[in-house]
C-alpha positions in Angstrom: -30.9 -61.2 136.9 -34.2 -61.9 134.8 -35.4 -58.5 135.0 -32.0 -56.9 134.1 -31.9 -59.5 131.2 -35.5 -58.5 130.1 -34.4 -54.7 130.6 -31.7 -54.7 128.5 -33.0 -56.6 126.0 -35.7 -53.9 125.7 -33.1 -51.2 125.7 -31.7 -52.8 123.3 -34.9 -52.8 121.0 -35.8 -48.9 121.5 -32.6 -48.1 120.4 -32.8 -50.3 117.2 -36.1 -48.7 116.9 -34.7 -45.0 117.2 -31.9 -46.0 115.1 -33.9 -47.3 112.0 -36.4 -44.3 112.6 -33.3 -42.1 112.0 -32.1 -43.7 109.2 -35.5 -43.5 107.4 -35.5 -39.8 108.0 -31.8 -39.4 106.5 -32.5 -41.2 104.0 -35.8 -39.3 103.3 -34.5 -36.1 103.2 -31.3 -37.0 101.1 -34.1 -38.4 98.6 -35.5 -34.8 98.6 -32.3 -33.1 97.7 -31.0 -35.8 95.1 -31.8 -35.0 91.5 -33.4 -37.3 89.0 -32.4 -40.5 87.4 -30.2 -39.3 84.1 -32.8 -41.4 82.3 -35.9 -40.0 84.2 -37.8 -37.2 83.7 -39.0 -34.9 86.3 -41.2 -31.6 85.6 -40.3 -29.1 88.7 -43.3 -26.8 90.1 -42.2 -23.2 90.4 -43.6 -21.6 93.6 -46.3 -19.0 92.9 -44.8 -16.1 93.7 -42.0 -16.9 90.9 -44.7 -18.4 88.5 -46.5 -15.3 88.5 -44.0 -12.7 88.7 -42.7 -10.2 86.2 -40.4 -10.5 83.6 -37.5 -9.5 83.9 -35.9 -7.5 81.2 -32.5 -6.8 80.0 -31.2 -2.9 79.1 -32.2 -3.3 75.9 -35.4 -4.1 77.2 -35.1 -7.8 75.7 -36.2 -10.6 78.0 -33.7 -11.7 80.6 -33.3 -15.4 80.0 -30.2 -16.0 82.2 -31.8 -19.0 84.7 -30.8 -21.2 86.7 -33.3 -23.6 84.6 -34.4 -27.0 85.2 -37.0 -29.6 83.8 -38.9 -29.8 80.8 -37.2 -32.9 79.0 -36.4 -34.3 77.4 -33.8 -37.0 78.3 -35.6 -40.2 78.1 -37.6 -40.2 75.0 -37.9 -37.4 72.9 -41.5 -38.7 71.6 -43.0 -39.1 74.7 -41.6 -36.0 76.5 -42.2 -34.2 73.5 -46.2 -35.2 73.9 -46.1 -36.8 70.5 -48.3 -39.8 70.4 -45.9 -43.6 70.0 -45.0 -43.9 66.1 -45.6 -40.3 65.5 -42.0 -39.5 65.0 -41.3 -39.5 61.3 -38.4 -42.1 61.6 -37.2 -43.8 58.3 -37.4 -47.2 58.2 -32.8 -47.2 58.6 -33.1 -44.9 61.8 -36.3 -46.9 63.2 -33.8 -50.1 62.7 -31.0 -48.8 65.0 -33.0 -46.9 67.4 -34.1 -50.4 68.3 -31.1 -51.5 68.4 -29.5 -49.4 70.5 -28.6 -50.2 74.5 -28.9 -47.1 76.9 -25.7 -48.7 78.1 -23.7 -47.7 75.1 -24.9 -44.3 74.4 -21.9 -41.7 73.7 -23.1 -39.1 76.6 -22.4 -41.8 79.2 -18.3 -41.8 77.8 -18.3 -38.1 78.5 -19.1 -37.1 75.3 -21.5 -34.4 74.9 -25.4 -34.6 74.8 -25.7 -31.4 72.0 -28.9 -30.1 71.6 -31.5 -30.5 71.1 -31.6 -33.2 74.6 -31.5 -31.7 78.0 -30.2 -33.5 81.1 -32.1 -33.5 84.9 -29.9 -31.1 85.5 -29.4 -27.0 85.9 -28.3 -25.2 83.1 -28.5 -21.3 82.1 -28.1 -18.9 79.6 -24.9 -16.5 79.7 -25.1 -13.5 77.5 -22.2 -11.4 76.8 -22.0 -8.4 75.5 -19.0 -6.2 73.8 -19.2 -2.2 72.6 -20.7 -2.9 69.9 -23.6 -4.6 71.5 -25.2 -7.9 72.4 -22.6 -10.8 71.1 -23.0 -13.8 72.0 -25.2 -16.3 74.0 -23.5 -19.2 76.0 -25.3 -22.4 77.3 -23.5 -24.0 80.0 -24.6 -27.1 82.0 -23.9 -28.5 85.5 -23.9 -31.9 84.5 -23.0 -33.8 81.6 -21.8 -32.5 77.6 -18.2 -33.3 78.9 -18.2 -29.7 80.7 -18.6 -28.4 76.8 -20.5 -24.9 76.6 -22.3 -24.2 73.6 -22.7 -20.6 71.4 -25.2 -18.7 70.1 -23.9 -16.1 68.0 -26.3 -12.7 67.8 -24.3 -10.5 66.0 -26.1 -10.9 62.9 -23.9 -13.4 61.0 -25.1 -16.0 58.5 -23.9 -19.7 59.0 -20.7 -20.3 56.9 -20.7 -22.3 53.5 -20.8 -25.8 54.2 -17.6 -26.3 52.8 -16.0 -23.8 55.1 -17.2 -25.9 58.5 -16.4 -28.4 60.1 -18.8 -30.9 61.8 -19.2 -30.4 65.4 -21.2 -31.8 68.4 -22.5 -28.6 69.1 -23.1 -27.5 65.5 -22.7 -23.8 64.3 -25.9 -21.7 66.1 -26.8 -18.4 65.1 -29.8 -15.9 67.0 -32.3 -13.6 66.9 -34.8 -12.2 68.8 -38.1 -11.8 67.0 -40.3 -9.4 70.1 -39.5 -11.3 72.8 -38.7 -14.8 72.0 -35.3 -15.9 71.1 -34.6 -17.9 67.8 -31.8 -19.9 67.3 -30.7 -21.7 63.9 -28.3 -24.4 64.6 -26.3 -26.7 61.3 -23.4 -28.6 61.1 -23.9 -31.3 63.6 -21.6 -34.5 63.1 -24.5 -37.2 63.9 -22.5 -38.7 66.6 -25.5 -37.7 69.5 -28.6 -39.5 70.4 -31.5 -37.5 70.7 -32.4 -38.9 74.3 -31.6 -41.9 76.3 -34.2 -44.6 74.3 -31.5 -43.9 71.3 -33.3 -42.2 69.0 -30.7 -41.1 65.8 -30.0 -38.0 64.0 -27.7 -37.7 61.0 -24.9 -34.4 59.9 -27.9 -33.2 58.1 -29.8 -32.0 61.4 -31.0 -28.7 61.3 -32.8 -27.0 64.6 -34.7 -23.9 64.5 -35.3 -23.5 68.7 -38.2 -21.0 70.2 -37.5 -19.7 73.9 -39.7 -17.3 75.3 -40.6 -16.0 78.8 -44.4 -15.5 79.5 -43.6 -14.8 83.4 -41.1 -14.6 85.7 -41.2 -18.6 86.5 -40.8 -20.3 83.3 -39.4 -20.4 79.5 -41.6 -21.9 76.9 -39.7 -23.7 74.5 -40.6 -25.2 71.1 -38.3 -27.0 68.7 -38.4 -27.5 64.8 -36.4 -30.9 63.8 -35.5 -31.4 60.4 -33.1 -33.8 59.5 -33.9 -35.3 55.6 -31.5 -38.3 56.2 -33.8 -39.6 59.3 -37.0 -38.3 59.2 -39.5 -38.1 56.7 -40.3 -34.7 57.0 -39.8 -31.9 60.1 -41.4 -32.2 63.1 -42.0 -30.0 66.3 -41.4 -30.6 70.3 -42.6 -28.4 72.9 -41.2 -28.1 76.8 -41.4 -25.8 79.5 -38.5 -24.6 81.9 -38.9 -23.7 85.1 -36.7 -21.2 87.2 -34.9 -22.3 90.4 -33.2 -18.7 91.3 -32.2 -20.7 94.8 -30.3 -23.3 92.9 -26.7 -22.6 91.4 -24.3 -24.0 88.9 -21.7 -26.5 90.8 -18.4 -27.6 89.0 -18.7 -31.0 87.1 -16.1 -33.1 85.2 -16.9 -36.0 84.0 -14.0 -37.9 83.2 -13.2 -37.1 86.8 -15.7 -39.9 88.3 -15.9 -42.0 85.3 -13.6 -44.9 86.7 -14.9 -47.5 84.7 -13.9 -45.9 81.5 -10.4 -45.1 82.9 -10.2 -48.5 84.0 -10.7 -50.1 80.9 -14.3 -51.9 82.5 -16.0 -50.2 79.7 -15.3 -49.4 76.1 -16.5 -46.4 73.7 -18.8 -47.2 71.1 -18.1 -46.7 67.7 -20.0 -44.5 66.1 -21.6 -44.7 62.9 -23.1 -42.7 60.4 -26.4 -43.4 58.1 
């Protein structure tokens, strides 16, 4: 009886043993397949034979920017990602005030609002580009997760933003392109200032006005640059830089978020109210 005590106490152990060993693993590779933190940043490594590929180009022989992209920020802070030094940011002293202020918590995006540009999210997201007879119309953004499923436009046919008076404010603003060579320029006005500019909660006001830089050196990556001007929260215009990275063995999966977001529906939450400078 001893021994078949001590023997099934021992079974008992290798099997607890083997059964922790099996978790750890599960767990491990789940952790290799989960993305980022919403609030974290992670920069992507594309695999040398992407990195240094081609380019490839479009029938108009324009660079093909269509993705699957990921990385390159910036969701967290917008200063640090952005590799501006701490207190670099321009801020006026009103907009310094609140970004302080502010909870992650309580920002819009996490009520299913959308994040606008210029913030990107952890996430895949790609450039759709449509074209009609008479030629290239319009770009469209779309993301997998997070701007409340909203896609954004890029309008190429060679149209001038409206008068002011003739728009109303959006969360997307009104964005107009052009290539210049081979880097795409898009001129985005008309924002409502209801967006943070990451998850830290730095403002922006209506006035924003983006001038956005993508280009495609190699097959692997965009390089991205941003102007930021914005008169009623910054003291003058300042730039941010970023690099994309392709993942062609990724794809865009379906994403709603007011289809998870029980706390909201459940009243366990409230939306903030927004104010404007």
């Amino acid at each position: 009886m001893r021994y078949l005590v001590i023997g099934l106490a021992a079974a008992v152990a290798l099997a607890a043993t083997l059964a922790a060993q099996g978790q750890a693993q599960a767990q491990g590779s789940e952790q290799e397949h989960l993305p980022a933190r919403l609030s974290g940043e992670f920069t992507p490594l594309a695999k040398p034979d992407i990195a240094n590929g081609p380019v490839p180009r479009m029938p108009d022989g324009h660079p093909d920017l269509s993705g699957p992209w990921v990385g390159g920020g910036s969701n967290q802070d917008i200063e640090k990602d952005g590799g501006l030094k701490p207190g670099e940011l321009p801020l006026l002293a009103w907009a310094k005030q609140l970004r302080d202020s502010r909870k992650e918590e309580d920002e819009p995006y996490l009520y299913c609002t959308p994040m606008s540009v210029p913030r990107t999210n952890p996430y895949p997201w790609r450039f759709v580009q449509s074209v009609t007879a008479q030629g290239l119309s319009t770009f469209y953004v779309i993301h997998e997760n997070g701007d409340a499923g909203g896609v954004r436009k890029i309008f190429m046919d060679g149209r001038t933003h409206p008068p002011a008076d003739d728009l109303l404010p959006t969360w997307w603003g009104h964005s107009i392109g052009r290539w210049e060579g081979d880097t795409l320029v898009i001129d985005t006005v008309n924002f409502n200032g209801k967006t943070r500019l990451d998850t830290i909660g730095h403002p922006h006001s209506d006035q924003l006005h983006l001038t956005q830089r993508f280009s495609r050196p190699d097959l692997g990556h965009i390089a991205y640059e941003v102007i930021v001007d914005d008169p009623k929260t910054f003291t003058r215009s300042w730039k941010n830089t970023r690099t994309f990275t392709l993942r062609p063995d990724w794809d865009m999966m379906e994403y709603s978020c007011e289809e998870n977001n029980k706390s909201l529906w459940e009243g366990r939450i409230k939306v903030p109210k927004y104010k404007q400078p």
